[in-house]
Every structure is written in structure tokens, then in C-alpha cells.
N, C-alpha and C positions, 0 to 999 in steps of 0.2 A: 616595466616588465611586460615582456608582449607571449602572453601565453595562449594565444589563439592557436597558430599556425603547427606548433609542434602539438598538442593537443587534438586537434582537429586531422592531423595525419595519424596522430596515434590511432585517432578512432576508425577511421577508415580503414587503417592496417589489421584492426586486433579486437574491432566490434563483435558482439555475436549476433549472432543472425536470428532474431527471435518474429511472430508472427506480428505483434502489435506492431511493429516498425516498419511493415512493409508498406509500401507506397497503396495498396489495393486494402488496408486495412481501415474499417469503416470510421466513423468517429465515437460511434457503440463500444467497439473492439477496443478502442485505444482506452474508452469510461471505465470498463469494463476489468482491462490489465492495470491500469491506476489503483484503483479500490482495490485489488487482489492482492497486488506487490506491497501492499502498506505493512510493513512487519513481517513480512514474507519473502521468503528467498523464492527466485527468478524457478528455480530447478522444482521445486512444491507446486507453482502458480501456473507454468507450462500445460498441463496434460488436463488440469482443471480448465484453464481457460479455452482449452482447445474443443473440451467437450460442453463447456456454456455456450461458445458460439455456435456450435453445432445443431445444440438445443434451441438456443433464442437468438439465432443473428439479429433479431431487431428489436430496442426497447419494446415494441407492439407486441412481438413474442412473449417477452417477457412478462409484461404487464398482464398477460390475460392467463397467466399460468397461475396457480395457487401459490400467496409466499412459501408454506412449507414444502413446497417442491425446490423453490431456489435454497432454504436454508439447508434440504437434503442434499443437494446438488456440490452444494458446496463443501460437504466434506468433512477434511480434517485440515483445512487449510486455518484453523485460527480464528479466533474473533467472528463467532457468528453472526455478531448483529454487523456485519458490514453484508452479507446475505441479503437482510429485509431492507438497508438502504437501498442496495442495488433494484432489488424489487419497487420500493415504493420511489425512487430516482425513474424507472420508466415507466411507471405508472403517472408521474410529474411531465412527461418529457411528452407521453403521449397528449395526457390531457391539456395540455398548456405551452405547447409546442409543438403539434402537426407530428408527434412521433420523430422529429429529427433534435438532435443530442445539438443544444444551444450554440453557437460561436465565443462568444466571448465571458471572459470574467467575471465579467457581474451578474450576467444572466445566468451563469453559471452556478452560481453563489448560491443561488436562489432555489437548487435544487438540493431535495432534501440530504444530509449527512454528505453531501458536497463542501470540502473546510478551502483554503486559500491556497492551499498547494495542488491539492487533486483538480483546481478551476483553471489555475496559471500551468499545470503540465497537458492537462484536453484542449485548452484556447491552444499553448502551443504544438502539441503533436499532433494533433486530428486537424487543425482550423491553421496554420502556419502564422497564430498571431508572436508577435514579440512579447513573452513575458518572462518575466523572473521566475526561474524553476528552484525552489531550494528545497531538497531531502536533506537524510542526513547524509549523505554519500558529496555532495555537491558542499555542504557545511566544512565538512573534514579537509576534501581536497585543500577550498580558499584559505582554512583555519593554516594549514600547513603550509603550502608555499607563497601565501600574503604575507600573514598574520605572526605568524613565527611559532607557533603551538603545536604541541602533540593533537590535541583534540579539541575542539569546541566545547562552549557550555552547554549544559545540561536542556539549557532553554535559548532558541531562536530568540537571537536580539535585533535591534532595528539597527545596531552597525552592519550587522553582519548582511542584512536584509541588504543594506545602500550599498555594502561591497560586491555582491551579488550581481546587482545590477549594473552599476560602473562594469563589471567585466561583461556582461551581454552585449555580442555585436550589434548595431545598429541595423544594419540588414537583417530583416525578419529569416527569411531562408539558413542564412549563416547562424542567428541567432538558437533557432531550431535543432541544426545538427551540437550546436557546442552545448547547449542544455543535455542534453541526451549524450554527448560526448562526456562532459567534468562527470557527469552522473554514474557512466564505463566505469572513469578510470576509477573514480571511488569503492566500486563495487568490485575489481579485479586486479588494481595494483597498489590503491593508497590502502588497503584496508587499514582498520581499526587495530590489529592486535601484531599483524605482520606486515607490517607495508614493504614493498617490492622496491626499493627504491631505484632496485641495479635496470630497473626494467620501466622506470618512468621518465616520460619523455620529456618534464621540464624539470628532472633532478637538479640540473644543474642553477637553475631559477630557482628553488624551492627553499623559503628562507631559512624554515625548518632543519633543512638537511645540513646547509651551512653554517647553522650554529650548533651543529654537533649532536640532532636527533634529541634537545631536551624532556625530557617525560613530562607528562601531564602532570598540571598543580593547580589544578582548578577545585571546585564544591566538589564532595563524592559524587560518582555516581550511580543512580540503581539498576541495578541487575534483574532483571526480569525473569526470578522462580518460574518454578514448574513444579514439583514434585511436593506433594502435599499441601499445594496450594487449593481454593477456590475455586480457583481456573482448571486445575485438572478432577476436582469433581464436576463442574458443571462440564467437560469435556466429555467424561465419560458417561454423564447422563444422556450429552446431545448422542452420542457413538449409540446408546440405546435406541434412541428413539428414531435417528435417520436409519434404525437396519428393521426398523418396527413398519409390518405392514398399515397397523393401525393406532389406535391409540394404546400405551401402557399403561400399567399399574405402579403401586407405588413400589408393591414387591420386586418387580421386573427392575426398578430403580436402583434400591435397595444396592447391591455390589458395587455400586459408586463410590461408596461411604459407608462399607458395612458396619463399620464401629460406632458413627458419632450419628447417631439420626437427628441431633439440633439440625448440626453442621449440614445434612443431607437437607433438611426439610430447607433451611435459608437459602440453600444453591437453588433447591428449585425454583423458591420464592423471586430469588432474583433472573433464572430466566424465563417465567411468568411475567413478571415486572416488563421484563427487557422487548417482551414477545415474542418470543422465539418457540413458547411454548404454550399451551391453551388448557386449559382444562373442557374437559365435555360430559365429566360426569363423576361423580363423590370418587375421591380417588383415583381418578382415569384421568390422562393426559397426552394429547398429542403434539406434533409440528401445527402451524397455526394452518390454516386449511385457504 
């Protein structure tokens, strides 16, 4: 099955044009879109990244900023403690690398809240190394026209990992575009709930499709709440505090969780813990400074 050549036109024809991809974009920029996109849709992550680099084009920018600047910076994009990695990753990058954003995988590894995916997609987008990119967007595609499945498991497995690679061109260059290519087509024609199939250029390859589009029969899997979750009290604590000139009170807190004050006081406990948030004085709390 030779799924390079139609994939890799696809991509060319039907890419979007976004800033991390462009040839002029630093190896920072490209750290920078990795860590944001994790859980995050492309159209959230745009107008945020556009104004961090504007702010810190350079890990050294970054690093000499205060973390609660970058965890206010960051928003409502989600998951703030990916914020203070980015913070304490150029903080790393300065101190223990001349300020320039590592080359390769392992060195890569070694910066903080840097996991094996976010190392193997900078080695290959910023540095043009050949590596194994696998999201869940790249999982799905191989799941469906290899493997014959609606979806992949719940949890990256080391087959899935070694099919992955068998399909990486040998050519670091080619390799590059088709990482960034399976990852397209994932994200705008195989999706997860509607996949386009009238519109995918190796339908006709896709072993999936040929056995008749069978549904998923795998472990359940979870769905990731929102609404009266954890996550949307400690949300609405952070929305406090990034619009807070200075530090809060517990009052100011408080409409997070009017009803359950355990529930309120544990949220904050945990992003305390997390460090997202400081305390500075009997009941007063800010961004970490």
C-alpha cells in the first residue's frame, strides 16, 4: 500500500496556511505551537500564539518575564500548567543551552514538561530531523486505512508506534512534509465523529472504508466533561485572577463555586499545588509573580 504520493498531493492542495509552518518560523515558534495545540483546536491556538510571539519571540524573552505573566498571557486556551512549562522550558533552554531551542530528541526530552511527542514533532518541524510524529490525528488516519478500525485505542501502543514508522519516508525532507501531512488529513477529512471519505485521497486504499466503514469495538472511551467539573471551577478561578490587577481574595473567589466552599477551597488547593497560583498573604492569592 503506497500511501505517500496521494497524501503528500493532498497536502500540498488542501494545507492550511498557518504561522508555525512557515519556512521563516523560528524553532521557539514551532516549541511554542506544539505545546499550545496539545488539546487544543488550531482556530483557539492561532491569535494566542500570534500574540506570545510577539511578546517573547525568543525563549530569553520569555524566561526573564515573570511566570504569571505567561500563565495570564495564556488565557482561556486550557490547561494552564502547560503555561509555566513553557515558562520554565525557556528558562531551561536559556540556561543550558545558549538560548537556542535543542536539535534533537533526547536533548529535547530533557527539557522540562517536554513528553515524546512534543520532542519528535520540534526535532522534526523546527530542525528537519527524521522522526516518528504520532498525535491522535496521525493514530486515527494509520488506525483506519492500515489497520481496518474505526478508531484506535484508548492508549498509544508500541504496534501502533512501529507502524508509524515503517510508514515515515527515509528522506528526512519528505519525511517532514508527510508527518505534518497524515496529521492535515486527520484533523480536516479523517475526523473522529464524521470522516469525509468522499474527499480523502487514499479512500480507495483505506482498508476501513472497504470493509464497509465498521464502528468501533474497542475499551470505552472517556469523554472529557466540562460543566460542573473541577476543571471548570479551577477555570473560573484562573478567569479571576488573569483579569485581577493584583492579588485576590477569597471573596473575589468565591462565584467559582458559590454553593460548595469544600469543593471551592480543594480547587484552589490544587492550583496552589500546581503553581499556577501563590499565596502572598492570610487569604490573598495571586498568578505566581
Amino acid at each position: 500500500m503506497d500511501l505517500h504520493q496521494p497524501i503528500l498531493q493532498w497536502y500540498a492542495d488542501h494545507r492550511r496556511d498557518l504561522p508555525w509552518r512557515h519556512d521563516d518560523c523560528s524553532p521557539w515558534g514551532v516549541l511554542v505551537s506544539e505545546v499550545m495545540l496539545q488539546q487544543t483546536p488550531v482556530a483557539r491556538v492561532l491569535p494566542v500564539w500570534l500574540e506570545w510571539m510577539e511578546r517573547w519571540p525568543t525563549p530569553g524573552d520569555l524566561a526573564l518575564a515573570p511566570a504569571g505573566d505567561a500563565v495570564r498571557a495564556w488565557g482561556r486556551l486550557g490547561y494552564p500548567r502547560r503555561a509555566l512549562r513553557l515558562h520554565q522550558c525557556a528558562t531551561a533552554i536559556v540556561e543550558h543551552h545558549d538560548g537556542q531551542v535543542p536539535t534533537t530528541e533526547a536533548t529535547l526530552l530533557t527539557l522540562p514538561g517536554v513528553g515524546a511527542y512534543t520532542a519528535a514533532a520540534v526535532a522534526c518541524f523546527a530542525h528537519g530531523e527524521r522522526t516518528v510524529v504520532v498525535d491522535t490525528n496521525v493514530r486515527r488516519v494509520q488506525a483506519r486505512t492500515v489497520s481496518g478500525v474505526a478508531l484506535p485505542a484508548p492508549s498509544l501502543s508500541r504496534a501502533e508506534t512501529d507502524l508509524a514508522a515503517e510508514l515515515v519516508p527515509a528522506d528526512p525532507a519528505t519525511a517532514r512534509v508527510w508527518n505534518v501531512a497524515v496529521m492535515e488529513l486527520g484533523a480536516l477529512v479523517c475526523t473522529a465523529r464524521s470522516p469525509r471519505c468522499t474527499d480523502c485521497p487514499v479512500a480507495d486504499l483505506c482498508v476501513w472504508r472497504r470493509a464497509g466503514r465498521p464502528p468501533y469495538d474497542g475499551p470505552p472511551r472517556r469523554s472529557q466533561g466540562w460543566e460542573g467539573t473541577d476543571r471548570q471551577v479551577r477555570g473560573a478561578m484562573m478567569a479571576v485572577l488573569r483579569a485581577a490587577d493584583g492579588a485576590v481574595t477569597l471573596a473575589d473567589l468565591a462565584p467559582a463555586c458559590p454553593d460548595d466552599e469544600l469543593r471551592r477551597m480543594r480547587c484552589l488547593d490544587g492550583l496552589v499545588s500546581d503553581g499556577l497560583v501563590e499565596p502572598v498573604a492570610l487569604g490573598r492569592y495571586r498568578l505566581p509573580a
